[in-house]
C-alpha positions as CSV (number, residue, x, y, z in Angstrom):
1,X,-28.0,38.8,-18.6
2,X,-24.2,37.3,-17.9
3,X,-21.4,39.9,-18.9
4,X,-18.9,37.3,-19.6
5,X,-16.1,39.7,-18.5
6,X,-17.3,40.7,-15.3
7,X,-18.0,36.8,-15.1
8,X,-14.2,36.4,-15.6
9,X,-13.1,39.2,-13.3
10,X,-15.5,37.4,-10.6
11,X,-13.7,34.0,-11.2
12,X,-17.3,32.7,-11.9
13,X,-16.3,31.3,-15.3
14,X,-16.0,27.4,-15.1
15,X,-16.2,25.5,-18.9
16,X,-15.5,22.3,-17.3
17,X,-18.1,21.9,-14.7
18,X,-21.0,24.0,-17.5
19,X,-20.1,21.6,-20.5
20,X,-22.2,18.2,-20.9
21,X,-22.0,16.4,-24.2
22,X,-24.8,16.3,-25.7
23,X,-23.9,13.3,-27.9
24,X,-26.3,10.3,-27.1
25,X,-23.3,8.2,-27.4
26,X,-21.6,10.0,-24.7
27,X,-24.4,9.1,-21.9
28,X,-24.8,5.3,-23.2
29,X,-20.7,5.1,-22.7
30,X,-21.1,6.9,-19.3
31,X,-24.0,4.4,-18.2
32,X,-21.5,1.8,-19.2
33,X,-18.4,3.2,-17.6
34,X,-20.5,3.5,-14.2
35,X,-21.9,0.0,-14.4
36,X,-18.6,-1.7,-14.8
37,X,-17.1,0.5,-11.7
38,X,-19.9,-1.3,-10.0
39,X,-19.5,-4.6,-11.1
40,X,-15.7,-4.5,-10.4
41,X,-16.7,-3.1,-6.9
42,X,-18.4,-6.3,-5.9
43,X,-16.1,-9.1,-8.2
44,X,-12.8,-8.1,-6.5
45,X,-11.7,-6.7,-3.3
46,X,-12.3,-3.5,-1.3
47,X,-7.8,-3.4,-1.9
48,X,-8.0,-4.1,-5.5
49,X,-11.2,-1.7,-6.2
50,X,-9.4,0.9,-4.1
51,X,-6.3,0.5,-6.8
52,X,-8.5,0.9,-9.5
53,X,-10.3,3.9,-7.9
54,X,-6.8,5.6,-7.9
55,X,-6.0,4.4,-11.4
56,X,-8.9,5.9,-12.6
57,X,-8.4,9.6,-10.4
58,X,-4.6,9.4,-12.3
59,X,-6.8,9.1,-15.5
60,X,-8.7,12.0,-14.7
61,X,-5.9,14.4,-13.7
62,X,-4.2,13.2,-16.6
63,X,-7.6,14.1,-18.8
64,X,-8.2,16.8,-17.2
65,X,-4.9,18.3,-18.0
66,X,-5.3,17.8,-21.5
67,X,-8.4,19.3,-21.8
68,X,-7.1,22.4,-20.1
69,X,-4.3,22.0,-23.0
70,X,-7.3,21.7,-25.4
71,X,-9.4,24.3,-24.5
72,X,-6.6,26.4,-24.3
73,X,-5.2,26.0,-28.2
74,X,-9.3,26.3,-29.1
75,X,-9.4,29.9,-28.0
76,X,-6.4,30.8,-29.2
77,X,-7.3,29.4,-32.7
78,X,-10.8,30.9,-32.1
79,X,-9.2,34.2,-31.0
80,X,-6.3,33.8,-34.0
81,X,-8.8,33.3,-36.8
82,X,-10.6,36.5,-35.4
83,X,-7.8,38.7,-35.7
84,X,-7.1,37.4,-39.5
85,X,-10.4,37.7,-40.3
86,X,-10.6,41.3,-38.4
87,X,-7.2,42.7,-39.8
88,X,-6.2,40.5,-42.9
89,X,-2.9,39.0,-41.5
90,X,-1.8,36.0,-42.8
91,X,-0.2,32.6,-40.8
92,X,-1.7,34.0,-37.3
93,X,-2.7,30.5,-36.3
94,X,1.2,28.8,-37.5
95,X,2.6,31.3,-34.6
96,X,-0.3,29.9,-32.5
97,X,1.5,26.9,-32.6
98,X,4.2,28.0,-31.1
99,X,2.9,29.4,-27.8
100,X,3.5,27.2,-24.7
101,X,0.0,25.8,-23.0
């Protein structure tokens, strides 16, 4: 059985390479995203597909970034709501809000 903490303290903790959406819609819209990499691949140029591969790594730096921002409000509001809940303080997730990512 994983202790989550000693998992942290190990650095063996990584949400964005364990999570798969499990959403039929988001394999159909993968399928689709792959077969039109592939069929841009051979219509145009090894140049122009090479742009496009480094539009799309932009993409997912960008992406990634904001889920990092994402998951990062998520456990605060997760971990805000427990406190609430846990001590009965009021307008915890408000000064949420406010903390940098």
């Amino acid at each position: 059985m994983r202790i989550l903490l000693n998992e942290l303290y190990h650095g063996n903790l990584y949400p964005d390479e364990e999570v798969i959406p499990n959403d039929p819609h988001y394999r159909l819209v993968s399928r689709k995203t792959s077969e039109a990499i592939e069929a841009w691949k051979v219509r145009h140029s090894e140049k122009e597909f090479n742009e496009l591969e480094e539009l799309l790594d932009l993409y997912n730096q960008t992406h990634g970034i904001q889920l990092a921002s994402t998951f990062t409000h998520g456990f605060r509001l997760g971990a805000g709501i427990m406190v609430e809940v846990l001590t009965g303080q009021d307008e915890l997730t408000h000064k949420l809000n406010n903390f940098p990512d």
